[in-house]
C-alpha positions in Angstrom: 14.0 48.3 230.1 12.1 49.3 233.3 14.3 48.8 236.5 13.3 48.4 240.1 15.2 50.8 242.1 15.8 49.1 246.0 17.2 52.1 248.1 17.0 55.3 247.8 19.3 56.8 249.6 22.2 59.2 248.2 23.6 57.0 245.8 20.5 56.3 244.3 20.2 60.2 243.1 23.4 59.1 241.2 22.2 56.7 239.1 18.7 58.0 238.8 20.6 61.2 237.4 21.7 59.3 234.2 18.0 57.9 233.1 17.2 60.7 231.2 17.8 59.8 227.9 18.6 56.5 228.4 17.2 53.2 227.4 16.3 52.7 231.3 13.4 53.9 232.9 12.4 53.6 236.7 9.5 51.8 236.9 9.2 52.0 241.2 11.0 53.4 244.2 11.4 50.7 247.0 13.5 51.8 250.4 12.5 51.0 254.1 12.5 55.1 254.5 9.1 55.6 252.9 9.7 59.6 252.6 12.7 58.7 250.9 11.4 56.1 248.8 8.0 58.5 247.8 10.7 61.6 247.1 12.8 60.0 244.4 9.1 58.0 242.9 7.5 61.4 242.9 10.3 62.8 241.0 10.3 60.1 238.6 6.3 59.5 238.7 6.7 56.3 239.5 5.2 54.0 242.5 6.8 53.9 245.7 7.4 50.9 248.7 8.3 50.2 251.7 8.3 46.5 251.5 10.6 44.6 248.9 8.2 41.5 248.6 5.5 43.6 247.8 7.5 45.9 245.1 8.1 42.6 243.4 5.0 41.7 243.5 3.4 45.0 242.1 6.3 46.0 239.7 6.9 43.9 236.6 10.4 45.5 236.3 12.8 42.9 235.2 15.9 44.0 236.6 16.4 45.2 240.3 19.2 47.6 241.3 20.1 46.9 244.3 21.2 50.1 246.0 21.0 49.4 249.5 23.7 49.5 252.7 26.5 47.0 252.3 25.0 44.5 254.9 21.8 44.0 253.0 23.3 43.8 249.5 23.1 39.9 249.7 19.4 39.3 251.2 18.2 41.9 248.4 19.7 40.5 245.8 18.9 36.9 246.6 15.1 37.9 246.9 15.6 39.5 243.8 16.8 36.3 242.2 14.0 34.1 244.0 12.0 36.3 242.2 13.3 35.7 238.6 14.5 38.9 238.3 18.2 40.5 236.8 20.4 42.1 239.0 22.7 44.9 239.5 24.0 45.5 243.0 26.3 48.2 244.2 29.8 47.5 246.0 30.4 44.3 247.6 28.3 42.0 245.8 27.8 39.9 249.7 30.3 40.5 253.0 31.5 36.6 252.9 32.7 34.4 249.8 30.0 31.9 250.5 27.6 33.9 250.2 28.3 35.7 246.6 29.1 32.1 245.2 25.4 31.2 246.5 24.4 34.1 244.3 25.8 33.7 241.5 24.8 29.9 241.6 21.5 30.8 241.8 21.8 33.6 238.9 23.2 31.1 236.3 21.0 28.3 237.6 17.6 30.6 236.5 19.7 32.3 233.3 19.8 35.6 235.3 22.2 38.2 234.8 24.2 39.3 237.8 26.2 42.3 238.0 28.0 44.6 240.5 29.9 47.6 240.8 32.2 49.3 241.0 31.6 49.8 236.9 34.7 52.2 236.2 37.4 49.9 235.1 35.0 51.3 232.2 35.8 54.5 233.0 38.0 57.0 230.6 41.0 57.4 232.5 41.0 53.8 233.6 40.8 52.1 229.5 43.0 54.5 228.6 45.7 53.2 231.5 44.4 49.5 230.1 45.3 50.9 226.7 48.6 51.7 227.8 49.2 48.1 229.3 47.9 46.5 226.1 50.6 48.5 223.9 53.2 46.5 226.5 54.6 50.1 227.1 55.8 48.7 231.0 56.9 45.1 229.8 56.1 42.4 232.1 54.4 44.1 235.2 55.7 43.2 238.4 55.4 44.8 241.2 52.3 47.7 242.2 50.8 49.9 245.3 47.6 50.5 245.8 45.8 52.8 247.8 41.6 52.9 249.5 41.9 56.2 251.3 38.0 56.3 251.8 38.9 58.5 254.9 36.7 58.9 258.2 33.4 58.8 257.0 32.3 59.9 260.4 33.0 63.6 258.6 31.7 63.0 254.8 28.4 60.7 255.5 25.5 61.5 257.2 24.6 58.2 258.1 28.2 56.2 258.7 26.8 52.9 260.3 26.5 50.8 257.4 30.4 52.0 256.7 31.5 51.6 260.2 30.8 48.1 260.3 31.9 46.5 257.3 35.9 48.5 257.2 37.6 49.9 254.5 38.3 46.9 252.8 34.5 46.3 251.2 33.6 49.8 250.6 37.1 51.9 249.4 39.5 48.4 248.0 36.7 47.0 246.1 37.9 49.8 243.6 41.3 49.0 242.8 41.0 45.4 243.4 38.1 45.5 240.9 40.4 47.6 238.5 43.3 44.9 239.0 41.3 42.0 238.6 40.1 43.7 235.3 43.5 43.9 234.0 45.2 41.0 235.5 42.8 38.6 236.2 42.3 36.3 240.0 44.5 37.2 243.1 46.1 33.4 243.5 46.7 34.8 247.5 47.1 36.9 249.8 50.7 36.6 251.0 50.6 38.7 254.1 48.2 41.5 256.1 47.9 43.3 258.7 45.1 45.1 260.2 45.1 48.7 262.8 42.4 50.1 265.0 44.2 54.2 264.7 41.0 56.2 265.5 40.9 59.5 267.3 39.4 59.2 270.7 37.4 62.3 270.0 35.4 60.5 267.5 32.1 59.3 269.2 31.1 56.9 266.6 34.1 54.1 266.1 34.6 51.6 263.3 33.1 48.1 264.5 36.0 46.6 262.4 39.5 47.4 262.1 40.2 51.2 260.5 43.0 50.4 258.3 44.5 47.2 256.8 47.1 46.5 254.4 47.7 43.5 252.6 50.5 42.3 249.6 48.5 40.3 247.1 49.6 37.6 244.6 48.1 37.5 240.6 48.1 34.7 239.4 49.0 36.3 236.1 50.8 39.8 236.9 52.2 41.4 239.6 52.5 41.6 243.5 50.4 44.3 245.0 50.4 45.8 248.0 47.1 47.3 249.2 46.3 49.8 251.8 42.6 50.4 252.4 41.8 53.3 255.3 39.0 54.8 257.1 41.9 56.4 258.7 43.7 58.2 256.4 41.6 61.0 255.7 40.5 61.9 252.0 43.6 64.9 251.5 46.0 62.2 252.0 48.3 62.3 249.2 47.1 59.2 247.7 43.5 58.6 248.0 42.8 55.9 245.3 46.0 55.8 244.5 47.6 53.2 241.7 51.2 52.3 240.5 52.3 49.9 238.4 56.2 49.3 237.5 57.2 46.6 234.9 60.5 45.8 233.5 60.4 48.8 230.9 58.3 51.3 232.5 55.7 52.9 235.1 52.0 53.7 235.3 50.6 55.8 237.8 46.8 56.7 237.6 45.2 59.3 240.2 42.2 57.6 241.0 41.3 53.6 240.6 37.3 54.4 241.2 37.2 57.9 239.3 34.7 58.7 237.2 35.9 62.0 235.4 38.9 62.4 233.0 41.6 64.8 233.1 44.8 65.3 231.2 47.1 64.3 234.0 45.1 61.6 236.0 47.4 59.1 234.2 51.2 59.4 233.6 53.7 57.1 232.3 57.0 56.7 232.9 59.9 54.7 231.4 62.7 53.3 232.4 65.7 55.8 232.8 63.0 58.5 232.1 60.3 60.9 234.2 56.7 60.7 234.3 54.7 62.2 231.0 51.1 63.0 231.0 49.2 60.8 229.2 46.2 62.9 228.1 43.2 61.5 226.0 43.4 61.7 222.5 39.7 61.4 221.3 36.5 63.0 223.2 35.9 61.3 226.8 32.7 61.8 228.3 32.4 61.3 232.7 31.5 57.7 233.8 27.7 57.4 235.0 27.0 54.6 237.6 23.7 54.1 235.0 26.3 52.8 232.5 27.1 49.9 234.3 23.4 49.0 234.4 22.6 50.0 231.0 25.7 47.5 229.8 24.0 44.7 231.8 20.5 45.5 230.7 22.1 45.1 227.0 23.1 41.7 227.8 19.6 40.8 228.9 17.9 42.2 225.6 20.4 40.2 223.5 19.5 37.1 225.4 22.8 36.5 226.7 22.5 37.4 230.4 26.1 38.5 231.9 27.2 37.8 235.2 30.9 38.7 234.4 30.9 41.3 236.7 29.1 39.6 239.1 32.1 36.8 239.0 34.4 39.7 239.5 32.1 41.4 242.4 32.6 37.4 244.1 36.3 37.6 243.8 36.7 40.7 245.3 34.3 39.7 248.1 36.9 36.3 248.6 39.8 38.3 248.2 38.9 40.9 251.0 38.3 37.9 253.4 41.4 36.5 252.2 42.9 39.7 254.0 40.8 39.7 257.0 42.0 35.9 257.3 45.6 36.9 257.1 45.6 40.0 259.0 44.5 37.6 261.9 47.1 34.2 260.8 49.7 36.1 259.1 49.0 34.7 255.7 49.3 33.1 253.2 45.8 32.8 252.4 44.6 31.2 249.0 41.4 33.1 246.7 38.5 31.8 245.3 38.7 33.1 241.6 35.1 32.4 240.6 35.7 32.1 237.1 36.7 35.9 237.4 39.1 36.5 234.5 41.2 39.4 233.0 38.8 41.9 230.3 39.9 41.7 226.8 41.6 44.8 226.5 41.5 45.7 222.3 42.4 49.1 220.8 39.3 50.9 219.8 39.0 52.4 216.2 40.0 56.0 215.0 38.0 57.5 213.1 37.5 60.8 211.9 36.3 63.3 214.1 34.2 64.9 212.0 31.4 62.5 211.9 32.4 60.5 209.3 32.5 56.7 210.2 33.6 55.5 207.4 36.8 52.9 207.1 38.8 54.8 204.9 40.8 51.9 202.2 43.5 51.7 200.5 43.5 49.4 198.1 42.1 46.0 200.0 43.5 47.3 203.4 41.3 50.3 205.9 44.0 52.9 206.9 43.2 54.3 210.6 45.1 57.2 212.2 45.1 58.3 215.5 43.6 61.9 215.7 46.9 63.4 216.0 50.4 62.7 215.0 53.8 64.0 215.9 56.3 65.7 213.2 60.2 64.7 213.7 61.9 67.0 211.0 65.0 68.5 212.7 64.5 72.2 210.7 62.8 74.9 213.4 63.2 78.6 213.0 66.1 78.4 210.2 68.2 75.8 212.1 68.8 72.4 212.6 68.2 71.4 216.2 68.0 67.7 217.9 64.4 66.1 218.3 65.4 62.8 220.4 64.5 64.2 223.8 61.2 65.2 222.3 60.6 62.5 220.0 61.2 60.3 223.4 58.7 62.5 225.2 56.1 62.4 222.4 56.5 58.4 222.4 55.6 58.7 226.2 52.6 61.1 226.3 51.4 58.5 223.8 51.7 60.0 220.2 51.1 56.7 217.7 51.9 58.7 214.6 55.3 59.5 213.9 55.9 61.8 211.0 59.7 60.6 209.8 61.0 61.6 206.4 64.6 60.8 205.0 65.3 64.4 204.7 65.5 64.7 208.7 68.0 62.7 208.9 67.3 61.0 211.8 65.5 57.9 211.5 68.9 56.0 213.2 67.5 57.8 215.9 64.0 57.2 216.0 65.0 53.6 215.3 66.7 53.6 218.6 63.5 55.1 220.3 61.6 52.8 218.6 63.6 49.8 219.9 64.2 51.3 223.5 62.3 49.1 226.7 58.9 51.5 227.7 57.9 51.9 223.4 54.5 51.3 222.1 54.5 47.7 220.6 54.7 48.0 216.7 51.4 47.1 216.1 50.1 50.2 218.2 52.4 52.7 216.1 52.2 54.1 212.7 55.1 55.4 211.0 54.7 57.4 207.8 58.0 57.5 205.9 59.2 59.3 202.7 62.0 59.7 200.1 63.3 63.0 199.1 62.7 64.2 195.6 66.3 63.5 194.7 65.2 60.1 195.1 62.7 59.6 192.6 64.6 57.3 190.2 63.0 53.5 191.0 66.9 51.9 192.0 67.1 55.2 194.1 63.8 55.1 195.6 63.9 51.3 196.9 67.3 52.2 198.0 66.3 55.1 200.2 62.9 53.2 201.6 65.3 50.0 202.7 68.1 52.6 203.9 65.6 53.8 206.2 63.8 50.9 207.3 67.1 49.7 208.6 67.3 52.9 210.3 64.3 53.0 212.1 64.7 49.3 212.9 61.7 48.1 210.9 60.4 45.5 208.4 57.4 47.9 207.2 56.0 51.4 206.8 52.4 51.9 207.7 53.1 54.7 205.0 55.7 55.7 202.5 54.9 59.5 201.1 56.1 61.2 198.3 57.8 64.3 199.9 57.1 66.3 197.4 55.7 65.7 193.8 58.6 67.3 192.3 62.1 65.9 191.3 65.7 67.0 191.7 68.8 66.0 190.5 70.4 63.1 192.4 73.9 63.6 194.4 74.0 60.3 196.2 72.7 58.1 199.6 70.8 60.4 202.6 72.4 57.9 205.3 72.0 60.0 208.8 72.2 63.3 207.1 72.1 64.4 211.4 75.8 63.3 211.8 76.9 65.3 208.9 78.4 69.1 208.6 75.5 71.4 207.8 77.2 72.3 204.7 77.4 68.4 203.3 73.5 68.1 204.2 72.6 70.7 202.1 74.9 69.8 199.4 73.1 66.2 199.3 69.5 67.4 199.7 69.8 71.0 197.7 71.5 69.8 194.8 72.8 73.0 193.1 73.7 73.4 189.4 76.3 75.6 187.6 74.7 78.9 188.0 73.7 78.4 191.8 69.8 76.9 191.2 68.1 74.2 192.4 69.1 71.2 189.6 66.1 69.5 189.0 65.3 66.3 187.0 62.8 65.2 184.7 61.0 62.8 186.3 57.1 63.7 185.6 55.1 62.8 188.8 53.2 59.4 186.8 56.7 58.0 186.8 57.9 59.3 190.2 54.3 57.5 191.5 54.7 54.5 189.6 58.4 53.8 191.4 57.1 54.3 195.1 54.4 51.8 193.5 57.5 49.2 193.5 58.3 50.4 196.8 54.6 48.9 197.9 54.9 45.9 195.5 57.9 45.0 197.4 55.9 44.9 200.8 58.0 47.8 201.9 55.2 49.5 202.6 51.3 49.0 204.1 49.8 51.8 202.1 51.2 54.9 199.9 50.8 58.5 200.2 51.1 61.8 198.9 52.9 65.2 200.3 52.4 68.6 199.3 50.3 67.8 196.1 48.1 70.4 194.4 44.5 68.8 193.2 45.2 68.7 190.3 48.8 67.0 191.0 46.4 64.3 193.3 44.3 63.9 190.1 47.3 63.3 188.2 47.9 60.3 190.8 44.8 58.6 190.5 44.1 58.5 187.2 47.5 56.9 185.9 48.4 55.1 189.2 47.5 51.6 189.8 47.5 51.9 194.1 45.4 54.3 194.9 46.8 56.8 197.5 45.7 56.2 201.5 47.4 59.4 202.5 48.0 63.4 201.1 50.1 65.6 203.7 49.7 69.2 203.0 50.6 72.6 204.9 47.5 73.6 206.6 46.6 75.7 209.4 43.5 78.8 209.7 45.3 81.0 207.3 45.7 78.2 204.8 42.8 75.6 205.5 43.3 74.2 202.0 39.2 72.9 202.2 39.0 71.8 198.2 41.5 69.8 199.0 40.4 68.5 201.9 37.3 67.5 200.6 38.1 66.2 197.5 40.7 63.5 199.3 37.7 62.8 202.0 34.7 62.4 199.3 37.5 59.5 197.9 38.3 58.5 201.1 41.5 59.4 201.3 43.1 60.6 205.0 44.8 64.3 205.4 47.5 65.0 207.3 48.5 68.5 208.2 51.8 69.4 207.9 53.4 72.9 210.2 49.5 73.4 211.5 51.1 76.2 214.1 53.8 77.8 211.9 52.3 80.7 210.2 54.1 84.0 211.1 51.1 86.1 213.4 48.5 82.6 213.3 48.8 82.0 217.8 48.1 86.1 218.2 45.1 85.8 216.3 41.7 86.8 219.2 39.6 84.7 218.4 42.0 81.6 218.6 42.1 82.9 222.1 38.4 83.6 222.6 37.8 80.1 221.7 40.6 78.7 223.8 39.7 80.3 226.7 36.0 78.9 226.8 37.8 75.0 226.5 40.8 76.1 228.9 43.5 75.0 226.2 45.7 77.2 224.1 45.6 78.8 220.9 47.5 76.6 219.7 44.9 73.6 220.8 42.2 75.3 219.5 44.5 75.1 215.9 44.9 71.6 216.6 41.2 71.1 217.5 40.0 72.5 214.2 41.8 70.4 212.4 40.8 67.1 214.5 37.5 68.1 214.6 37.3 68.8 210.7 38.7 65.1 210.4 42.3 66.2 209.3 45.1 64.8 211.6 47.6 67.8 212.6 51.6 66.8 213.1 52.9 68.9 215.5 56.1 69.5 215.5 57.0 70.5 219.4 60.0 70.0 221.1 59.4 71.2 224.4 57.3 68.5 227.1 54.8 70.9 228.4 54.1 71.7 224.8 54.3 68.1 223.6 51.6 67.0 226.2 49.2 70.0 225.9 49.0 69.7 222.3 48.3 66.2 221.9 45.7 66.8 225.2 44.3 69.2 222.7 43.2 66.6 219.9 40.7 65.4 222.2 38.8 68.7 221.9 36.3 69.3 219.4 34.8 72.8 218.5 31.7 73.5 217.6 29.9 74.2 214.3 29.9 78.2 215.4 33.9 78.0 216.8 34.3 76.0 213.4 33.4 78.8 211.4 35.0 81.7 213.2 38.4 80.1 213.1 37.3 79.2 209.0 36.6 82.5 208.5 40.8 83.5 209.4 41.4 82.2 205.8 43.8 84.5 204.0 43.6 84.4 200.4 47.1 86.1 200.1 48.9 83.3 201.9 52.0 82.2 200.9 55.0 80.3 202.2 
């Protein structure tokens, strides 16, 4: 769609940096500055003006992006409109209520789209913090603090005017109000403000408007916010756009409200009783352009529904900030116009596989979709037993959604207690994957041990119940929270011995061992059924005498041990792999070119491990129990190698492996 740029100052570099390759083109160049104006046209060989009336006239563009100072926004944008075209303005849609409900008025009375920036509650960092809200991780939200440190612009801009006379409040709060308004729809009021003149009398150039205000804010559906927006407060202030959120069960903080880049610690998340955790990305993020915004709006137009959604937001920002100005000079309260601004959907977005595939993988009539990495609970590391709550808890927090339980680890009670605990993932944004030990296989045994550790963990279903292992062993009773019993007793029960010191086994052939944990899934015990530590031939085995075809196969994997028949024959049948001790081979983390690779994506050799495996569409467990550790691997997932790294960590196979 060609676009009509209308200023072209600095900003307007910004968004003319994301055309290339986008469905956008600039079709002229109009700015009162002609130089300016004919500078970014000549780059873009397009026409440039001085004169709005007559860019309109010349340019056939249907949508105008209005990128001019904050006082003109409005007159621009309602020539624009007189004009019948679409339009996108930058931050604050008008100066005065009235005036942005005139707008929009006049956009849905000609079918017009009308949007308005700030775009970035679109932004990485800021859907995954909406993520986090949706998965009701900090309960009912309550109270937050917000900060618009814009800081003295006197020192950053070259031309300040246009900032000095419309304050803090239209050009810095417009970002987390925006974000707010995204999450929690209308401010009902603004309860109380107060406005400050702090300048220092060196300055030549003064703010026409007070320098910094502050003001507590009512939603009408979440919490009470108090907002500080500052010209004064210079831009290495602690909190610059600053957010945090505390709810019954928990705490969000997030860096920046208006950022536009992501990075593993911009958000954290804290629960109740518990100190902040990273919560890194999981998946690939790429930066927020200010084109996206006006690509999204332009998509609207094409599909004949023209939006103005974020033009209704821009308008309740606009009311809101005179709302403040209002109370700042009555002392408040001061009732908002909403107009018709409401709360974004916030859904979880799909998983898929990172390797390219798009595919829903089934099982059965149901899709089964993992997150690109999970987190393993067993309690065995290094030849001991060792307690995982603490980093079970921490995995839960960083936001791990796969948790790898098994009944051999013993503690599922404990996980159960997690699981239950204020500040948790709702159950709907977690998937557990269970399994019964191979003393278990008998069918009374095996729907025994899948209720015993339901109960435990506190649920009515498992997204999936696993075979541990294919095999079977001899049975020497119940695995109820083998973690509160001597050493010596847990081994008894899960390394059944016979006469002559051996394992005992059974003889349960695998057909029969699958058909039981069939019952299991008959008995809506379980979503979906899987498969640990199966040969090919052992999978095979499954699918041609089963009658539920298996979602899930676990296997040991890592560079040494990539397992890639495997792999491939479960993916061509569109079955998920999980991989089991990805970091644990003796020698694997010293390996150079592990740390050749990590160096050029600044993670460790262990992320690169972990990036392999996401990027090849396998989901790694991890099995950490330290926090640092915890948060850099899962930060790791969201890597992906290239096809050349793919192949140099491929070609660490060794053919001699063993465990």
């Amino acid at each position: 769609m060609h676009c009509l740029f209308v200023g072209a100052g600095a900003i307007a570099a910004e968004y003319a940096a994301g055309l290339a390759g986008s469905p956008l083109s600039l079709a002229g160049v109009c700015d009162l500055n002609g130089a300016r104006a004919a500078t970014l046209a000549e780059a873009h060989d397009c026409p440039a003006f001085t004169d709005l009336d007559a860019a309109l006239a010349a340019s056939e563009a249907p949508l105008v992006v209005n990128l001019t100072s904050h006082a003109a926004h409005a007159p621009v944008t309602r020539t624009a409109l007189e004009a019948g075209r679409h339009v996108y303005s930058q931050k604050p849609l008008a100066l005065s209520s009235d005036t942005a409900g005139e707008l929009l008025a006049l956009a849905s009375e000609r079918d017009l789209a009308l949007g308005c920036a700030p775009g970035t509650p679109q932004a990485p960092t800021q859907r995954r913090a909406a993520r986090l809200l949706a998965d009701g991780r900090l309960g009912p939200v309550r109270l937050g603090y917000a900060h618009a440190h814009v800081g003295r612009v006197t020192d950053w801009h070259d031309r300040p005017d246009s900032f000095l006379d419309i304050g803090p409040l239209y050009d810095g709060g417009v970002y987390p109000l925006a974000l707010l308004v995204a999450w929690f729809g209308p401010v009902e009021r603004v309860r109380v403000a107060d406005a400050l003149d702090p300048w220092p009398d060196r300055e030549p150039q003064r703010p026409s408007v007070p320098s910094h205000v502050e003001a507590t804010l009512s939603f009408a559906a979440g919490p009470v916010v108090r907002l500080t927006a500052s010209f004064y407060a210079p831009h290495r202030s602690r909190e610059f756009y600053g957010l945090e959120l505390h709810g019954d069960d928990g705490s969000l903080y997030l860096e920046g409200t208006g950022a536009m880049n992501d990075s593993p610690d911009a958000l954290r998340f804290g629960r109740v009783g518990r100190e902040y955790t990273d919560v890194p990305a999981q998946t690939p993020t790429r930066p927020y352009r200010y084109v996206d915004a006006v690509e999204a709006l332009a998509a609207s137009v094409r599909a004949g529904s023209p939006s103005r959604a974020t033009g209704k937001r821009g308008a309740h920002v606009v009311a809101v900030c005179n709302a403040v100005e209002q109370a700042a000079e009555t002392g408040g309260p001061v009732s908002v116009d909403d107009f018709g601004a409401t709360s974004d959907p916030v859904s979880a977005p799909v998983v898929r596989p990172a390797s390219g595939d798009t595919r829903a993988v089934t099982a059965g009539p149901k899709s089964l979709r993992l997150p690109p990495i999970g987190f393993g609970c067993s309690r065995y590391r290094d030849g001991e037993y060792v307690d995982r709550e603490g980093s079970i808890a921490a995995a839960l927090d960083a936001g791990y959604r796969l948790l790898d339980s098994a009944e051999l680890y013993g503690n599922e009670h404990r996980i159960g207690d997690l699981l239950a605990a204020p500040g948790t993932a709702d159950r709907e944004g977690l998937f557990v994957l269970g399994k019964p030990w191979r003393t278990n296989h008998r069918r009374a045994h095996m729907l025994a041990a899948a209720r015993g550790s339901l109960a435990e963990l506190g649920l009515d279903a498992f997204d999936c119940y696993a075979l541990h292992w294919p095999d079977t062993w001899a049975h020497r009773g119940p695995l109820e929270r083998l973690a509160e019993k001597p050493v010596d007793r847990q081994e008894a029960l899960t390394f059944p011995e016979g006469d002559g010191g051996d394992i005992e086994t059974a003889d349960i052939p695998l057909e029969e061992a699958w058909a039981n944990l069939e019952r299991v899934h008959d008995r809506g015990l379980t979503r979906t059924l899987g498969a640990c530590n199966v040969s090919r031939a052992q999978l095979a085995t499954i699918l041609e005498t089963g009658t539920v075809r298996p979602a899930l196969v676990q296997v040991e994997r890592h560079p040494y041990l990539p397992q890639s028949d495997l792999v491939a024959f479960c993916h061509d049948r569109g079955i998920r792999v999980v991989a089991h001790s990805p970091l644990s081979a003796p020698g694997l983390l010293e390996e150079p070119v592990l740390a050749d690779i990590a160096d050029t994506h600044d993670i460790s050799p262990a992320g690169v491990v972990l990036a392999w495996n996401a990027t090849r569409g396998v989901v790694p467990i991890p099995s950490s129990t330290t926090s640092d550790h915890v948060i850099s691997n899962l930060a790791a997932a969201g890597e992906r190698l290239s096809a050349e790294e793919l192949a140099r960590v491929d070609a660490l196979r060794d053919p001699n492996f063993e465990r």
